[in-house]
C-alpha positions in Angstrom: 94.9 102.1 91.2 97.6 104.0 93.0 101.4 104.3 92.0 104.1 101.5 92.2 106.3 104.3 93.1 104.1 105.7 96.0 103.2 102.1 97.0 107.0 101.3 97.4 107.6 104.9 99.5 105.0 103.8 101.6 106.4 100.1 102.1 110.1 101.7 102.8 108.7 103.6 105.9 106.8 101.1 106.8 109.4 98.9 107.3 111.6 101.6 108.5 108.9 102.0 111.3 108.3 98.0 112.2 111.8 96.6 111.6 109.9 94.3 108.8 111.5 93.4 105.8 108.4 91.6 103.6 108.9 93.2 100.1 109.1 90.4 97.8 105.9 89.2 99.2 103.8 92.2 98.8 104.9 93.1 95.5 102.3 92.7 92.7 100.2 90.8 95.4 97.6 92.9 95.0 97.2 95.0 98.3 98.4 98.8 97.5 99.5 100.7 100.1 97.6 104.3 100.1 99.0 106.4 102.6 100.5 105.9 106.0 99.6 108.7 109.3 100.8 109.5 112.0 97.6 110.4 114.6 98.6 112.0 118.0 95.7 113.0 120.3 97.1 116.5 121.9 95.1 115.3 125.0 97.0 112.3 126.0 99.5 112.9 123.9 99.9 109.2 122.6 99.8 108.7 118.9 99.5 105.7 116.5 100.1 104.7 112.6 97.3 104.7 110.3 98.4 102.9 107.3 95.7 103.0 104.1 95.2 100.0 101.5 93.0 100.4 98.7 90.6 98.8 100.4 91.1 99.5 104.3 93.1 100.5 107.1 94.7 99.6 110.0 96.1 101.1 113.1 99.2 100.2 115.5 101.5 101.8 117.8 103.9 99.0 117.7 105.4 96.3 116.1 103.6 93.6 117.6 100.7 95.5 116.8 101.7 96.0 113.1 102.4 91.9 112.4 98.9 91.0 114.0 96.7 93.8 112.1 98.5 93.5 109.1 98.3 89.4 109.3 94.3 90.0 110.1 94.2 92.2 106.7 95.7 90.2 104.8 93.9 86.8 106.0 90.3 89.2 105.4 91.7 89.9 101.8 92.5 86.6 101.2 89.1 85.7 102.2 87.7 88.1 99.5 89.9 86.8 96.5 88.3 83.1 97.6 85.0 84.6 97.6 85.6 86.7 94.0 87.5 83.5 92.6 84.2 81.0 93.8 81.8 83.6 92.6 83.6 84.0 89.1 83.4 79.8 88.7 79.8 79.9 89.8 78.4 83.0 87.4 81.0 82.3 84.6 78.4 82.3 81.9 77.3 86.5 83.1 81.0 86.9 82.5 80.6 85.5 78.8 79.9 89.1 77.8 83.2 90.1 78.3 84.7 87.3 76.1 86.6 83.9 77.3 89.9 86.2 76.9 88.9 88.6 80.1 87.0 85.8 82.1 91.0 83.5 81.5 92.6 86.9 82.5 90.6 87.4 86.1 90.9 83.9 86.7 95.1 84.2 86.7 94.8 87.8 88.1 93.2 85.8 91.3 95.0 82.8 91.2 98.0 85.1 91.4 96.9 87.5 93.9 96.1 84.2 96.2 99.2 82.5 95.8 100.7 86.0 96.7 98.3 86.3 100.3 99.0 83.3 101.1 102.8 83.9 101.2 102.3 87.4 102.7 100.6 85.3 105.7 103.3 82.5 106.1 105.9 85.6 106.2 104.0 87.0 108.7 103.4 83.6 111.1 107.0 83.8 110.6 107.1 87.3 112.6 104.7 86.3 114.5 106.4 83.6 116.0 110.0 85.8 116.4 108.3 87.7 118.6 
């Protein structure tokens, strides 16, 4: 798990970068922000972002770049909680181990995190269609 405080630095210059202002949407949505790069090749001397989640990256130069990349992310990730939440319903009883208390717990945890994605997208069709 990484920082809130880091998490937030991270967001900050992020939107510094893009222009984007999408912080109530991301917070406890359950995509943390790991690091954020900037990679110049010495050769060609162009450069991009790398920005680090907990569980990928992406890479943009611009704007435009950063709404479509992170809106793909984000859509993938949503994906995965739908997976997670359909494969917790279908193999509830293996989760019996861990009492009814745990299996209730997950079950908000991803109901949250969904609710969460899905308005991270709309922000971001939102962007999209600004630009």
């Amino acid at each position: 798990m990484y920082s809130k405080s880091s998490n937030y630095e991270i967001y900050n210059k992020v939107s510094e970068i893009t222009g984007l202002n999408f912080k109530t949407q991301i917070k406890d949505c359950g995509i943390y922000l790991k690091d954020l790069h900037l990679i110049k090749d010495v050769v060609s001397n162009k450069s991009h972002f790398l920005l680090g989640f907990d569980k990928g990256e992406i890479k943009f130069v611009t704007k435009e770049d950063f709404i479509v990349e992170f809106h793909n992310y984000v859509l993938k990730s949503l994906n995965g909680l739908k997976e997670e939440f359909k494969q917790l319903n279908e193999n509830e009883m293996d989760y019996m181990m861990f009492g009814p208390n745990e299996i209730y717990y997950k079950h908000e945890e991803l109901g949250v995190h969904t609710q969460k994605h899905e308005r991270l997208l709309e922000k971001f069709r939102k962007f999209h269609k600004e630009l």
